[in-house]
C-alpha positions as CSV (number, residue, x, y, z in Angstrom):
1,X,-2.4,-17.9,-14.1
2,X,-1.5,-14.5,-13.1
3,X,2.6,-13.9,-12.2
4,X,3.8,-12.4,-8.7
5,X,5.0,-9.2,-10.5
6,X,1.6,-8.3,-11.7
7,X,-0.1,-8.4,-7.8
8,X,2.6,-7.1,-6.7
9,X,2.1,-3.9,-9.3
10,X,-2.1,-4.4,-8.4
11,X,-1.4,-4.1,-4.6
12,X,0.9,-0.6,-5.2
13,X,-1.5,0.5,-7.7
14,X,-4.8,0.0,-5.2
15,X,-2.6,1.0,-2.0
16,X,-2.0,4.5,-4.1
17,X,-5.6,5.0,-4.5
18,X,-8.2,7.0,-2.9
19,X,-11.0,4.6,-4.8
20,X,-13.7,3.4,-3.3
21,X,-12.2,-0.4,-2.3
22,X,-9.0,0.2,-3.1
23,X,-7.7,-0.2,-0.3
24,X,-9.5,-3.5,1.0
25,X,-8.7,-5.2,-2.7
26,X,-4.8,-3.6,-1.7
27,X,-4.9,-6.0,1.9
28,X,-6.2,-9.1,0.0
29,X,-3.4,-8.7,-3.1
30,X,-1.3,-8.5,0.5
31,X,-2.8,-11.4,1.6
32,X,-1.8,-13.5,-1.7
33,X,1.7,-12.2,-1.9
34,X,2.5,-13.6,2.1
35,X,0.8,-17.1,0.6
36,X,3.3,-19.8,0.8
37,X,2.8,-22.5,-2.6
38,X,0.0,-24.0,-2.1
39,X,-1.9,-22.3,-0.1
40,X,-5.3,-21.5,-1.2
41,X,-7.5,-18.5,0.1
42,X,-11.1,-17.5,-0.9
43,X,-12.1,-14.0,-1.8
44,X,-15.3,-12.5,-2.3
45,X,-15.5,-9.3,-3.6
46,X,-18.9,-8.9,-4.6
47,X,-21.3,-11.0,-2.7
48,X,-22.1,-13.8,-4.6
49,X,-18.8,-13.4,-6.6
50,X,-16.2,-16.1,-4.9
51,X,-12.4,-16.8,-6.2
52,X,-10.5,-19.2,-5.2
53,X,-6.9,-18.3,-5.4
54,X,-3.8,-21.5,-5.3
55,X,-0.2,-20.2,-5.2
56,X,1.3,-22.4,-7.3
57,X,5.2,-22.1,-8.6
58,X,5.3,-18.3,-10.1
59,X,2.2,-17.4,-9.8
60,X,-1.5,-17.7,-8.7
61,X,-4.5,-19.8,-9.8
62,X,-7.8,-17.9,-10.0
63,X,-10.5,-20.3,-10.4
């Protein structure tokens, strides 16, 4: 599980950066921090490379 303090501190990190994808990883730690518990969201990042995220009570489950 990660905790809401560490995507928060992803999403200011990547919002920060001028890296290549920064910014579109920034809108989808966004995207977890507006999810209400759980919600459940996929993400690909790479294709091929699907998470499934679950807000759960203090967190998020990456499976």
């Amino acid at each position: 599980m990660l905790d809401r303090r560490l995507i928060e501190e992803m999403r200011n990190t990547a919002g920060a950066s001028d890296l290549e994808g920064a910014q579109a990883a920034a809108a989808v730690y966004e995207r977890m921090l507006s999810m209400k518990e759980g919600q459940s969201m996929t993400v690909q990042f790479e294709p091929g490379e699907d998470f499934s995220i679950k807000c759960v009570p203090g967190g998020y489950d990456i499976g």
